[in-house]
TIGULUM-39095 format. One record per atom (N, C-alpha, C): residue in one letter; x, y, z. Coordinates in steps of 0.1 Angstrom, whole numbers, plus 5000, padded with zeros to 4 digits. Each point is the difference from the previous one (the first is absolute). Example, Ala and Ser with C-alpha at 12.3 -4.5 7.8 and 13.67 -1.06 7.14 Angstrom:
residues 2
A513249435078/A499150125000/A500950125000/S499650114993/S500950115000/S499250115008/
***
This chain:
residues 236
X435737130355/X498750005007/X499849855005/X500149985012/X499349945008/X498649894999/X500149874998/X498449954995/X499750015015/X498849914998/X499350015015/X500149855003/X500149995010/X500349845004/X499049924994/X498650035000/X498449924995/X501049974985/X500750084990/X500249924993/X501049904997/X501049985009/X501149915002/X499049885001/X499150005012/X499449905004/X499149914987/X499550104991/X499149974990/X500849904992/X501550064999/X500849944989/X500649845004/X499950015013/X500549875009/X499049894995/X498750065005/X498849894997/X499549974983/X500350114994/X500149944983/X500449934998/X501449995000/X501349915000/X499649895007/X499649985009/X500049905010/X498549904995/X499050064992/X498749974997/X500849934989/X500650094986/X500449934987/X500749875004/X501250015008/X500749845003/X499549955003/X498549985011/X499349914999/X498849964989/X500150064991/X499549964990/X500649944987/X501150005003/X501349974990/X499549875003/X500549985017/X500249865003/X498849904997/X498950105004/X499049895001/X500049954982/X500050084995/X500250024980/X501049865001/X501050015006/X501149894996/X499449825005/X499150005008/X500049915010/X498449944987/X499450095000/X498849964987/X500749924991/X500650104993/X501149924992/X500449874998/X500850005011/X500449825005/X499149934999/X498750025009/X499049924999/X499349984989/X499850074987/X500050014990/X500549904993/X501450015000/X500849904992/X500249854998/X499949985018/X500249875008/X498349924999/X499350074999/X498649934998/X499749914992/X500749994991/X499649874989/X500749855007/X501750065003/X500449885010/X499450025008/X499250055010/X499349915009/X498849934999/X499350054986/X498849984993/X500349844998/X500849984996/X500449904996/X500749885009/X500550045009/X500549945015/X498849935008/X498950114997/X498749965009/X499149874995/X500350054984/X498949894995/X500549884998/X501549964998/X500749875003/X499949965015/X500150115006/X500549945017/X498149925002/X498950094996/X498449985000/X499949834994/X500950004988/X499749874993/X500649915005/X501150035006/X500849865008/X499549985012/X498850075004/X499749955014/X498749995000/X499549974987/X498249955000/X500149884988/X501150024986/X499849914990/X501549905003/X499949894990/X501349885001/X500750094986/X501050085001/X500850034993/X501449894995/X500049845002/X501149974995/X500549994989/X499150034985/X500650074991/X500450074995/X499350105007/X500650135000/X501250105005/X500149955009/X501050105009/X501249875008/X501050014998/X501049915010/X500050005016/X499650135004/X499550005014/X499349915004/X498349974994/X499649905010/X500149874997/X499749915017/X500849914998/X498649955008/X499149904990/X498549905008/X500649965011/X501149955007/X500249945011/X500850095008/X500050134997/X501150105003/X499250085011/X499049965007/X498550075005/X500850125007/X501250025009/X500750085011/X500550124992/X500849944991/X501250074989/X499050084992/X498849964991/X499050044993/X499550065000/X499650065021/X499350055003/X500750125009/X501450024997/X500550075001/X500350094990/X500749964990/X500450084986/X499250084994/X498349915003/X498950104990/X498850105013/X500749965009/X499550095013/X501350114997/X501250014999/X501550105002/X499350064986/X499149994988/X500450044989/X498350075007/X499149955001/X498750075003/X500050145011/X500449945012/X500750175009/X501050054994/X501149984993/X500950084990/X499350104996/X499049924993/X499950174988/X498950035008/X499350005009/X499350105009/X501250095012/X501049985008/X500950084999/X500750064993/X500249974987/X500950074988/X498850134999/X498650004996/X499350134997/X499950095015/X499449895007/X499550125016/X501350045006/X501149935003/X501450105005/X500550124997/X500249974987/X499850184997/X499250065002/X498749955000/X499250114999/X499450075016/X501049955013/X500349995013/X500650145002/X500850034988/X501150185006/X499550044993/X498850024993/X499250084993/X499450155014/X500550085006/X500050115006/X498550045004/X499050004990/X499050085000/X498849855006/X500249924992/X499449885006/X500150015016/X501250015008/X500549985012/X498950115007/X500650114999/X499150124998/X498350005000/X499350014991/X498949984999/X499149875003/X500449915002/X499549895004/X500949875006/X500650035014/X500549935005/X499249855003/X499250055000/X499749845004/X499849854988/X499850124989/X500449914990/X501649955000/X500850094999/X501249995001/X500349875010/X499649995012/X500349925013/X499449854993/X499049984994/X499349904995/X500749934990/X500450104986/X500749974993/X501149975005/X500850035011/X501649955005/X499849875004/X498749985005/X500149865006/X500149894991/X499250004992/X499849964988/X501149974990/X501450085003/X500750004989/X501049935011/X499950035013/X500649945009/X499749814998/X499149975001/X499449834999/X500049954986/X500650134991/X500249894984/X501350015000/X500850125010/X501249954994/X500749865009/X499550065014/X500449795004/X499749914995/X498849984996/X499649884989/X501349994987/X499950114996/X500750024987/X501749925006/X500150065009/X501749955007/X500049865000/X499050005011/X500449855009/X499449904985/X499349994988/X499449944995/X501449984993/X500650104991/X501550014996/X500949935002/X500349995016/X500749935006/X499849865006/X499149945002/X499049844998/X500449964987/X500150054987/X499949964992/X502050024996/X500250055002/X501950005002/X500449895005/X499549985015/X500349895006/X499749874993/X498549974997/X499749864999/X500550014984/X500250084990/X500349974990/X501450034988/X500450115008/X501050074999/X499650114984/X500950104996/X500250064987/X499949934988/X499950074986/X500449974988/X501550034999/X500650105007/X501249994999/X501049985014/X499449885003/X501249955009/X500350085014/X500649925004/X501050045019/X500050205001/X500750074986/X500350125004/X498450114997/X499049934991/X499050034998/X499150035014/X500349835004/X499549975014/X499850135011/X501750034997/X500150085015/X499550154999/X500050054985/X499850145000/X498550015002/X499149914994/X498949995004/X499349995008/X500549925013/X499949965012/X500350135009/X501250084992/X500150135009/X498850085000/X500249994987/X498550144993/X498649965010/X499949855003/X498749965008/X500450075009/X501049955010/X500550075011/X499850105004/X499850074990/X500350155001/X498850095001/X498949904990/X498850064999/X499749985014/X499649865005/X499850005014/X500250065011/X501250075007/X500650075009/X499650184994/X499749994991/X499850164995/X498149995002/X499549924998/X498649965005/X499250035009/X501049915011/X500350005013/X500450135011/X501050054992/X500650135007/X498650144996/X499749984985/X499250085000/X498850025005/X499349895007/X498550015004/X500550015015/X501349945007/X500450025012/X499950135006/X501150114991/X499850135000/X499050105002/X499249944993/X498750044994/X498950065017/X500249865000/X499249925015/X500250095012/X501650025000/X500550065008/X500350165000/X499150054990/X499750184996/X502150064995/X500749895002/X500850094992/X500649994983/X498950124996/X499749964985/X501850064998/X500950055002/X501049994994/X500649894997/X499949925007/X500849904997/X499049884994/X498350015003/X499649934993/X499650054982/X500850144998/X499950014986/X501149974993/X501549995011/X500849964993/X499949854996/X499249915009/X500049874996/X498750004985/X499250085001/X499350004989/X500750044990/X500550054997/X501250024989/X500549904993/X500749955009/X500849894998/X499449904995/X498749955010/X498849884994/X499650054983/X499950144999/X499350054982/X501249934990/X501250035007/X501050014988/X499849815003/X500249965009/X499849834999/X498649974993/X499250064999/X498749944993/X500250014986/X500450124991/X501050024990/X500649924989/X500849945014/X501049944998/X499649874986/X499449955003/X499849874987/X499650064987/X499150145001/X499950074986/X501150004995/X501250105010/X501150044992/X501449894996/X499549825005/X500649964999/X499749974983/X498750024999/X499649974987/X500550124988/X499950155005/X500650084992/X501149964997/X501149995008/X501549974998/X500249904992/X499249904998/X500549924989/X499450064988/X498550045003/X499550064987/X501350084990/X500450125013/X501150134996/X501349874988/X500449905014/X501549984993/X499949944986/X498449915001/X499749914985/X500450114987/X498750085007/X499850154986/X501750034995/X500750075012/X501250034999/X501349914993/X500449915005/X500549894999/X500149884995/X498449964998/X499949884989/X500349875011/X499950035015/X499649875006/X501849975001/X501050095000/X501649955003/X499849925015/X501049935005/X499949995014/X498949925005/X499150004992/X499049915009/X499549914995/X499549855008/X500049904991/X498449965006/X499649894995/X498449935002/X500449925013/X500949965008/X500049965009/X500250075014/X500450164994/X499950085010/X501650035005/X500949934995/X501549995003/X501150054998/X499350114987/X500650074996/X500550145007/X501050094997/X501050135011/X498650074998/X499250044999/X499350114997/X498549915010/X499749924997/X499149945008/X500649995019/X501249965002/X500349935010/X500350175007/X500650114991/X499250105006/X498750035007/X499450014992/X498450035001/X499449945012/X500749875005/X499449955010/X500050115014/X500950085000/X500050115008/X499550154998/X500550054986/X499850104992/X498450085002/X499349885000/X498550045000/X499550125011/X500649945013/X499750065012/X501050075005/X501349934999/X500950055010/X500450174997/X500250024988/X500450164999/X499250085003/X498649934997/X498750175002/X500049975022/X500249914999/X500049995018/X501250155005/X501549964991/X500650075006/X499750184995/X499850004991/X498950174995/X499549975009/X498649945007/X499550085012/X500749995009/X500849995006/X500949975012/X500750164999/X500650024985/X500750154999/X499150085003/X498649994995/X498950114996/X499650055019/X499949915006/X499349985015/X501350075009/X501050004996/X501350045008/X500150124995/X499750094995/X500150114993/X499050035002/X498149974995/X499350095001/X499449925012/X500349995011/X499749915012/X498350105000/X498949915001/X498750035002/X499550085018/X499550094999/X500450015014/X498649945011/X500949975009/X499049975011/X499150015006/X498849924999/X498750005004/X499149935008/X499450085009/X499649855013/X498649994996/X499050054994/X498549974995/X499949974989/X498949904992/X499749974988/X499950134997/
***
């Protein structure tokens, strides 16, 4: 016996409703987790840029006014892109209240350049705790955030959300990125007892990580976007 098409279609849109609730479920999640590091990102990056922290923290530097005022400006928009990015491919948000959405992008748009360029000021005039190879992975990760910034509010501007959501993608997983730099050591300490990695940063397991953080989940979305390519749309 024969269904009737009305229910094929029913079964399309169940399915189609649950995965986005999966996702949006997965994306709460994250932001869940990551909130204490950025909780915590905010209120150092807050204290380095109103109090004289030179007991406290190695970063600031009383005559460091340029360098200073970059590191705790990169750590202040940090953890305001680390919560609002994800919370950007949240579906129903898009959906029901676009203009919050468009608000919020901007917003996550001008912390994550702060968060970059502040990164990268402070790379330059001061360099890593771990040195030249530290330097560069870092510098990329800025890089990266910036041009994914850039490309995404470009897109945006220009109504082709396909490609401005593939650049939002890419900016989430870069916003991310410094929580999970912190899981990964969390994971290897628990696991491992700290093998591989030393206090100067020099160690095989560190000198990874200067890449590790970002580079793989970049290439998962690169697979993810080439496979489930988002399809094309000329209106917000």
């Amino acid at each position: 016996m024969r269904r009737p098409p009305e229910v094929y279609v029913l079964v399309i849109e169940t399915g189609d409703a649950l995965v986005q609730w999966v996702r949006t479920g997965i994306v709460l999640l994250v932001v869940v987790l990551a909130s204490p590091f950025a909780l915590y990102a905010f209120n150092l990056g807050y204290a380095g840029m109103t109090r004289q922290l030179t007991y406290h923290s190695h970063l600031f530097l009383p005559d460091g006014v340029v360098s200073t005022t970059g590191i705790y400006g990169h750590m202040l928009a940090g953890a305001i892109v680390t919560v609002l990015a994800p919370l950007q491919l949240v579906p129903a948000i898009r959906r029901r209240w676009p203009s919050l959405h468009r608000a919020s992008g901007y917003l996550v748009i001008a912390a994550a350049l702060v968060a970059g360029l502040g990164g990268l000021i402070y790379i330059a005039l001061r360099g890593t705790v771990g040195g030249p190879i530290m330097d560069l992975g870092f510098g990329l990760y800025g890089a990266a955030v910036l041009l994914s910034a850039f490309q995404a509010v470009r897109w945006a501007r220009r109504r082709d959300l396909r490609r401005h959501r593939a650049w939002a993608l890419r900016l989430c997983v870069l916003a991310l990125a410094s929580f999970l730099y912190r899981v990964h050591y969390g994971l290897w300490y628990l696991v491992t007892d700290g093998i591989a990695s030393q206090p100067d940063f020099l160690g095989a397991f560190d000198l990874v990580q200067n890449f590790a953080f970002y580079v793989p989940y970049l290439l998962l979305v690169e697979f993810y976007l080439r496979r489930r390519p988002t399809p094309a749309l000329s209106t917000a």
